[in-house]
Biotite code that builds the C-alpha atoms (Angstrom):
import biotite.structure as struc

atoms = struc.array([
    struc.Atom([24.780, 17.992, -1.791], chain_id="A", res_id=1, res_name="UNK", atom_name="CA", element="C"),
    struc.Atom([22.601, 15.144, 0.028], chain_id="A", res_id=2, res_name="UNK", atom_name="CA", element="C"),
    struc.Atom([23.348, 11.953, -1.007], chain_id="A", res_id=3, res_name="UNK", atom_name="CA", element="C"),
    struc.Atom([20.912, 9.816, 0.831], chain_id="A", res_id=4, res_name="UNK", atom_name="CA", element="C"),
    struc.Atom([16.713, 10.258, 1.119], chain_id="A", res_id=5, res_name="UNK", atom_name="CA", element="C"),
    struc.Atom([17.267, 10.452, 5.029], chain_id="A", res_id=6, res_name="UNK", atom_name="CA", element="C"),
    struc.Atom([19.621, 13.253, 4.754], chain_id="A", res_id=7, res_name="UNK", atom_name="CA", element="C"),
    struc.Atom([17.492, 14.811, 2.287], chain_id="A", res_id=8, res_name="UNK", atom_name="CA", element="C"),
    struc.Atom([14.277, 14.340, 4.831], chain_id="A", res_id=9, res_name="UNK", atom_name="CA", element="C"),
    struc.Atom([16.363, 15.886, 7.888], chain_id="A", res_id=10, res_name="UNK", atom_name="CA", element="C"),
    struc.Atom([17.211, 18.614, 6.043], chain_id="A", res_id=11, res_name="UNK", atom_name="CA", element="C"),
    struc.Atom([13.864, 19.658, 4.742], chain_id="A", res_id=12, res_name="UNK", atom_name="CA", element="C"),
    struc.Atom([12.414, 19.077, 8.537], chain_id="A", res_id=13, res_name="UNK", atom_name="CA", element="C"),
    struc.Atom([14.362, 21.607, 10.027], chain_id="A", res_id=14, res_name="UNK", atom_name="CA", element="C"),
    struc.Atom([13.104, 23.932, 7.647], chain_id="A", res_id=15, res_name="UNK", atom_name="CA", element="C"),
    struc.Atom([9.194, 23.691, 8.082], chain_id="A", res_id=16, res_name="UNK", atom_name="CA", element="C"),
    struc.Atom([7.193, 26.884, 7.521], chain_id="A", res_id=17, res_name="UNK", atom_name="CA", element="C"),
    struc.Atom([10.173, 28.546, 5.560], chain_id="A", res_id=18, res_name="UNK", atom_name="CA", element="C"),
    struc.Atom([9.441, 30.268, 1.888], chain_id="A", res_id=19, res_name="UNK", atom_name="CA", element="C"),
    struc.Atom([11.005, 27.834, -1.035], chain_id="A", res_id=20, res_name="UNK", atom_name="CA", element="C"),
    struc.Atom([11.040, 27.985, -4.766], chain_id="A", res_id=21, res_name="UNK", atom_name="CA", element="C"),
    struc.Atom([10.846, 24.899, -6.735], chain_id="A", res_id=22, res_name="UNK", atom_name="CA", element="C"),
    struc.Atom([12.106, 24.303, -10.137], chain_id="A", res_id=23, res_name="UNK", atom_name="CA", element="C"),
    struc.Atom([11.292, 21.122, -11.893], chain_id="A", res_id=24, res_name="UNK", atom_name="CA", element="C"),
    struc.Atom([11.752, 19.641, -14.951], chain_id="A", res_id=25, res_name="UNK", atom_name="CA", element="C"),
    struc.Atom([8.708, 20.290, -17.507], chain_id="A", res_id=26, res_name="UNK", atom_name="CA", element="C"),
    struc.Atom([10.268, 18.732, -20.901], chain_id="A", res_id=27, res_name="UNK", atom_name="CA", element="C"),
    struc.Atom([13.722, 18.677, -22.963], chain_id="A", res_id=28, res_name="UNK", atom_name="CA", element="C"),
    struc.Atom([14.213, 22.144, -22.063], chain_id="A", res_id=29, res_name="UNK", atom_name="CA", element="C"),
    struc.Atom([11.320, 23.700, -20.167], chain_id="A", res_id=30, res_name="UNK", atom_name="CA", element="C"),
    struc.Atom([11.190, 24.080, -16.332], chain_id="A", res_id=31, res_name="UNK", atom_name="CA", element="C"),
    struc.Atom([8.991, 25.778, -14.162], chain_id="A", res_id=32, res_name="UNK", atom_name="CA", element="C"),
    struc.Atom([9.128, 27.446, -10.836], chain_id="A", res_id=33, res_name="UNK", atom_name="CA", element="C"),
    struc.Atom([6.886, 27.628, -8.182], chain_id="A", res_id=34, res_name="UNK", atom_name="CA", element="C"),
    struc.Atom([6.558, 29.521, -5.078], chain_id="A", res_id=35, res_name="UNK", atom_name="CA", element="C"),
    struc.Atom([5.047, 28.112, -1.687], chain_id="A", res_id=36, res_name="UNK", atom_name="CA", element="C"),
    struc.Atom([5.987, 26.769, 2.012], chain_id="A", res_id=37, res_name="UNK", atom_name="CA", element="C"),
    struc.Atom([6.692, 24.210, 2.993], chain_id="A", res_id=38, res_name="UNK", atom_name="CA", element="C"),
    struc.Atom([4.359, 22.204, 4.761], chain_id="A", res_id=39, res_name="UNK", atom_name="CA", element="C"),
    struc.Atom([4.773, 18.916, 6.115], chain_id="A", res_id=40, res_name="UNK", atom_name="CA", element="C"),
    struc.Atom([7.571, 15.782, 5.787], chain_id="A", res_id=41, res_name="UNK", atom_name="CA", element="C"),
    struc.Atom([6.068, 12.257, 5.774], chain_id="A", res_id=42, res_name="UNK", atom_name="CA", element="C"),
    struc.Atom([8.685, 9.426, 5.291], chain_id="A", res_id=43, res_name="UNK", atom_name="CA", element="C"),
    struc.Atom([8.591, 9.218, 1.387], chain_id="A", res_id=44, res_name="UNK", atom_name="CA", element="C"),
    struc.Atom([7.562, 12.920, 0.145], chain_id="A", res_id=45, res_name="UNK", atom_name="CA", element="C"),
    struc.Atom([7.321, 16.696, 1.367], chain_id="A", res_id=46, res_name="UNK", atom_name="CA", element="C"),
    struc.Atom([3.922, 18.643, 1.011], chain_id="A", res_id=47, res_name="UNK", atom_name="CA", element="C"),
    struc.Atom([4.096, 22.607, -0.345], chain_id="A", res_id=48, res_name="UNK", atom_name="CA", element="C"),
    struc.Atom([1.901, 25.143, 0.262], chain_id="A", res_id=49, res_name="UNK", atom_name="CA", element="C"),
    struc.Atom([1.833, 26.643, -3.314], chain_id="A", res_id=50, res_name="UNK", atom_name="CA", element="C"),
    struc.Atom([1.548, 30.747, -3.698], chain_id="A", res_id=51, res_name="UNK", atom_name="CA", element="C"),
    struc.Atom([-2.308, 31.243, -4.741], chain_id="A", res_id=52, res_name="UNK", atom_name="CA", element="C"),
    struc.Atom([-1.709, 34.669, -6.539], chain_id="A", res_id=53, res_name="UNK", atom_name="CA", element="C"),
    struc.Atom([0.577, 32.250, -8.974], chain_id="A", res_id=54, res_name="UNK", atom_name="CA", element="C"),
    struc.Atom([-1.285, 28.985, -9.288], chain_id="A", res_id=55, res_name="UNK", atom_name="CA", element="C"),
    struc.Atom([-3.931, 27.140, -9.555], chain_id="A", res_id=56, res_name="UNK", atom_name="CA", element="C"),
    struc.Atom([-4.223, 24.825, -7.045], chain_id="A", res_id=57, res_name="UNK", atom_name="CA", element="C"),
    struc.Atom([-3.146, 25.011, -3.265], chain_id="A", res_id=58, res_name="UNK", atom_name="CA", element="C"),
    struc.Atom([-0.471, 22.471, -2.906], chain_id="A", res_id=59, res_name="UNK", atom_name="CA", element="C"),
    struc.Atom([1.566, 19.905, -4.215], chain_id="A", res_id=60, res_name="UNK", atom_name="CA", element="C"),
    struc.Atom([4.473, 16.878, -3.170], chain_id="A", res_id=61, res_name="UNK", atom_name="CA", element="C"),
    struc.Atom([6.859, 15.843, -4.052], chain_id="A", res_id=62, res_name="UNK", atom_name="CA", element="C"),
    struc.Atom([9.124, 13.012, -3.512], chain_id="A", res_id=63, res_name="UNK", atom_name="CA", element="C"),
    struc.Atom([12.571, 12.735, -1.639], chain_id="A", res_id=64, res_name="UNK", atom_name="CA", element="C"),
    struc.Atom([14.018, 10.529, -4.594], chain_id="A", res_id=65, res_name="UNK", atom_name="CA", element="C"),
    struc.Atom([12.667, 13.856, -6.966], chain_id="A", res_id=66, res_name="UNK", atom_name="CA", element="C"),
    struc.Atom([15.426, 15.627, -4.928], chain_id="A", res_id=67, res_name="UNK", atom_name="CA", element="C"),
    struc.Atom([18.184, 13.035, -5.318], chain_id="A", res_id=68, res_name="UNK", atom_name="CA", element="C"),
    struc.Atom([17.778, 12.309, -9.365], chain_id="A", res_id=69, res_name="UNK", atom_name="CA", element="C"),
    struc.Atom([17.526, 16.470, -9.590], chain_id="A", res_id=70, res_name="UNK", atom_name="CA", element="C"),
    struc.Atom([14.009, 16.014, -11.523], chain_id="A", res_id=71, res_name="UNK", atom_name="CA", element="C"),
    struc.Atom([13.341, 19.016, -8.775], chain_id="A", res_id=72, res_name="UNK", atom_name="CA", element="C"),
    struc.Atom([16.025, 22.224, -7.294], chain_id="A", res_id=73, res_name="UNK", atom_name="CA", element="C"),
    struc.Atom([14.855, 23.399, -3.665], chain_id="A", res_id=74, res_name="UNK", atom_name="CA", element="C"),
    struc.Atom([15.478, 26.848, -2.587], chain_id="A", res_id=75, res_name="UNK", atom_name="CA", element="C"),
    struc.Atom([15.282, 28.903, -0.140], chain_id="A", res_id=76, res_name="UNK", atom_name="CA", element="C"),
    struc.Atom([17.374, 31.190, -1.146], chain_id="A", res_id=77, res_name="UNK", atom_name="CA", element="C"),
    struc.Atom([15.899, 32.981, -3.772], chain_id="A", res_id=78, res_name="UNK", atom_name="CA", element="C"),
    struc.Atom([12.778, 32.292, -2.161], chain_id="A", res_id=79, res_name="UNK", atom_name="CA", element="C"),
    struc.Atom([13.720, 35.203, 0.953], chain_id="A", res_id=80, res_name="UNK", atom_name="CA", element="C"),
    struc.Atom([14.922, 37.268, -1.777], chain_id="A", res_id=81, res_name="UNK", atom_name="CA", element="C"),
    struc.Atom([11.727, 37.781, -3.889], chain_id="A", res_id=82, res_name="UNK", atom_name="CA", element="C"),
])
């Protein structure tokens, strides 16, 4: 488990242009997931490429501190698998 934003931000750069669920936290008990790639790293958030046959818009970030408080999961795991 990363326990620092700069470990968090090296470990997301080695993985540019890989498939990635996110889960985040919706409400007391709701979470949703969404399917992308990720995109880019800048020093305070990460930029995904959202799935268009699943949402809405084309992309969203999210922040490196989002990762650290677990507001947000990453992975890439499940991602490959679906």
């Amino acid at each position: 488990m990363p326990t620092s934003l700069a470990d968090i931000k090296d470990r997301l750069d080695h993985r540019i242009g890989e498939e990635l669920m996110v889960i985040s936290q919706a409400g007391r008990k709701k979470t949703t997931e969404r399917h992308g790639t990720l995109k880019e790293t800048y020093p305070a958030v990460f930029v995904v490429d959202l799935d268009q046959d699943e949402n809405s818009f084309e992309r969203v970030s999210y922040s490196y501190t989002d990762i650290l408080t677990k507001n947000i999961q990453v992975d890439f795991d499940k991602a490959a698998n679906e």
